[in-house]
C-alpha positions as CSV (number, residue, x, y, z in Angstrom):
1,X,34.5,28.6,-11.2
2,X,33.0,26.6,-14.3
3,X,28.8,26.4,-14.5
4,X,29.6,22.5,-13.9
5,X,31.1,22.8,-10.3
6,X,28.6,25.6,-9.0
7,X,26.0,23.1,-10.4
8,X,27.5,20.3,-8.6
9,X,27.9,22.5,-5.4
10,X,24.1,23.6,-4.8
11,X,23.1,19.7,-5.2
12,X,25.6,18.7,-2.7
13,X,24.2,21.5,-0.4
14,X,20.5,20.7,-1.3
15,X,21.1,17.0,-0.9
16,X,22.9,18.3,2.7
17,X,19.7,20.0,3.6
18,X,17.4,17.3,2.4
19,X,19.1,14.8,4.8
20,X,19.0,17.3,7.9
21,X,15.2,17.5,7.1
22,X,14.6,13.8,7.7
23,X,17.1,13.5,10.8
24,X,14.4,15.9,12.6
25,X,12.7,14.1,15.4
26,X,9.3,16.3,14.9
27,X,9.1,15.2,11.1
28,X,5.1,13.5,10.7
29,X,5.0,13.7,6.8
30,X,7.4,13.1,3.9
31,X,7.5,12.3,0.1
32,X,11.1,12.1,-0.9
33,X,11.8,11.8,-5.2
34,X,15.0,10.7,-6.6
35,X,16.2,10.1,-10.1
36,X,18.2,7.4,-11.1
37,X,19.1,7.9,-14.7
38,X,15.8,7.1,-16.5
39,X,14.0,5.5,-13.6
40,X,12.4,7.1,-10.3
41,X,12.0,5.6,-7.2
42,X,9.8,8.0,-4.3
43,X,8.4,7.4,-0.8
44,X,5.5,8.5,1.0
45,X,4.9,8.0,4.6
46,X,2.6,10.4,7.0
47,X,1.2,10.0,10.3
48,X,-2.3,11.6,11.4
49,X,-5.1,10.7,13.8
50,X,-8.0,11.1,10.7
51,X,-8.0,10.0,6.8
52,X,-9.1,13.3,6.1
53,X,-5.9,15.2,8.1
54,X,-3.6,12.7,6.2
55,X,-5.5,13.6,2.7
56,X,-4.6,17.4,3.5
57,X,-1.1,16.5,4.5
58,X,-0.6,14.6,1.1
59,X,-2.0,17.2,-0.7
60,X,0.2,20.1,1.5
61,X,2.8,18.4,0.3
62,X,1.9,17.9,-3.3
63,X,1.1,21.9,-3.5
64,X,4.1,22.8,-1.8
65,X,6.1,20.5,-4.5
66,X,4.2,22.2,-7.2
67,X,5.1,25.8,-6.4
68,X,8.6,24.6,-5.9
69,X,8.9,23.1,-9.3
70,X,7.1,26.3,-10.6
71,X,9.7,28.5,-9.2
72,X,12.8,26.6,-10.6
73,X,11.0,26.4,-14.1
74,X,9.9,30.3,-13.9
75,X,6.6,29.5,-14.4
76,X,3.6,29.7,-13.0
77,X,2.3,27.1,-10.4
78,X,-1.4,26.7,-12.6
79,X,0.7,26.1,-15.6
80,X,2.9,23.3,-13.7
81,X,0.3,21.7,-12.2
82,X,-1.9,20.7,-15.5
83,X,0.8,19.3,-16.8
84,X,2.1,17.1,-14.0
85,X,-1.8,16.1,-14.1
86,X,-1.3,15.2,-18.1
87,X,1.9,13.3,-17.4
88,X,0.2,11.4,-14.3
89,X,-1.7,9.3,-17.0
90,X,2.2,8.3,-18.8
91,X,4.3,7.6,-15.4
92,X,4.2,3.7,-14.4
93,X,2.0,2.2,-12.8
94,X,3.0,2.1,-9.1
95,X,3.6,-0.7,-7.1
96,X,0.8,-2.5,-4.8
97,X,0.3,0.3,-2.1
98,X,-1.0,-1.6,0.2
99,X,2.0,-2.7,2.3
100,X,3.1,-1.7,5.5
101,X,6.4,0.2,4.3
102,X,4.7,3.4,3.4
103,X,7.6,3.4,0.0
104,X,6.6,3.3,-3.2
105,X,9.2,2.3,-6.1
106,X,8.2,3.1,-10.0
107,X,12.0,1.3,-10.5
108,X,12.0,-2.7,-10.7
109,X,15.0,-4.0,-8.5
């Protein structure tokens, strides 16, 4: 079985997994990324009863996608995190946030 095809197999499953994830009914926070040649369209949406509960959620989930990203790179999660905070100042600017969607697009349609 060539690199390419067991490559291509654990995205399928992942993407499989990632989709089961968002069909659960108890789901009350998600940030989904996806990649699109050169461009990079995400979406945000939580629910919580206090600004400061949906703060922690955002930030549960940015930890957890730090230590993720860590992991895959075989790095550590310090290392990771300063320099997604250096590359935070380079992304695009993101879309006007205030709308009721919860999405956010760095892609123009």
């Amino acid at each position: 079985m060539s690199d390419e095809h067991t490559t291509d197999d654990a995205f399928e499953r992942e993407l499989a997994n990632a989709r089961s994830l968002l069909d659960a009914e108890d789901v009350t926070a998600i940030h989904v990324g996806v990649v699109h040649g050169e461009e990079v369209d995400t979406a945000f949406a939580q629910t919580a009863d206090d600004p400061e509960g949906e703060g922690l959620r955002a930030l549960t989930l940015l930890a957890t996608h730090l230590r993720l990203v860590a992991e895959e790179a075989g790095v550590d999660y310090e290392t990771v995190a300063a320099d997604a905070a250096r590359l935070a100042d380079s992304v695009e600017e993101l879309p006007d946030m205030g709308d009721d969607s919860g999405s956010q697009s760095e892609r123009e349609d």
